[in-house]
C-alpha positions as CSV (number, residue, x, y, z in Angstrom):
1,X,-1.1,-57.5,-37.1
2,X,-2.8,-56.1,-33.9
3,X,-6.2,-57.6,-35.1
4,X,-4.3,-60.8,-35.6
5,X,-2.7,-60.4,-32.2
6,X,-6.0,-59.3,-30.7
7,X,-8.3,-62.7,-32.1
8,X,-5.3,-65.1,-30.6
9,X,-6.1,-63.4,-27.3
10,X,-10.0,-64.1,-27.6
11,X,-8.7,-67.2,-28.3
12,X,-6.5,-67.9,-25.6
13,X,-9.2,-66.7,-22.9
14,X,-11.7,-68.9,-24.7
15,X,-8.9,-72.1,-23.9
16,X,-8.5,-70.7,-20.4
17,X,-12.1,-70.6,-19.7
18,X,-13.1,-73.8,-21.1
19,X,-10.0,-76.1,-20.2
20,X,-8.6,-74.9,-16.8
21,X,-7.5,-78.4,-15.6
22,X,-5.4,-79.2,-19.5
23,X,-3.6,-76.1,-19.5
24,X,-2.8,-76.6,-15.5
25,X,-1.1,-80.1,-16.4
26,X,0.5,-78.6,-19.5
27,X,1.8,-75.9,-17.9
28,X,3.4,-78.1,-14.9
29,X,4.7,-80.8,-17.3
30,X,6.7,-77.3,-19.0
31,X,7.8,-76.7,-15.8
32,X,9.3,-79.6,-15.2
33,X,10.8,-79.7,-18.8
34,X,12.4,-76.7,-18.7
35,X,14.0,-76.8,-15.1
36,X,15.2,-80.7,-16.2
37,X,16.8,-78.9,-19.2
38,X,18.5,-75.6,-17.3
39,X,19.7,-78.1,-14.9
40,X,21.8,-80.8,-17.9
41,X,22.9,-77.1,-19.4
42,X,24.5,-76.3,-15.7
43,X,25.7,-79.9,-15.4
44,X,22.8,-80.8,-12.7
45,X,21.5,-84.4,-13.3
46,X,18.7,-85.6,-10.6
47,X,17.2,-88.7,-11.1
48,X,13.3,-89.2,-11.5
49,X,12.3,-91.4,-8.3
C-alpha cells in the first residue's frame, strides 16, 4: 500500500507541475461548490449575479 500511496504522489506532482493553471480553476470551482453546499445545509441561499 505505501508503494501504491507513494506512485499516486509522483503522480500528483507530475499534474501539479505540468497543469498549474487546470488544477487552479478546478480547485476554485470546488470551492465554490462546497461553500454553495455548506450554505443550503445551514439554510443560506445567495443568488449567482
Amino acid at each position: 500500500m505505501l508503494t501504491t500511496l507513494h506512485e499516486c504522489k509522483e503522480k500528483q506532482e507530475l499534474y501539479i507541475e505540468s497543469k498549474p493553471d487546470i488544477l487552479t480553476a478546478l480547485l476554485e470551482m470546488a470551492k465554490i461548490q462546497s461553500t454553495k453546499a455548506s450554505n443550503r445545509i445551514e439554510g443560506i441561499f445567495t443568488s449567482t449575479s
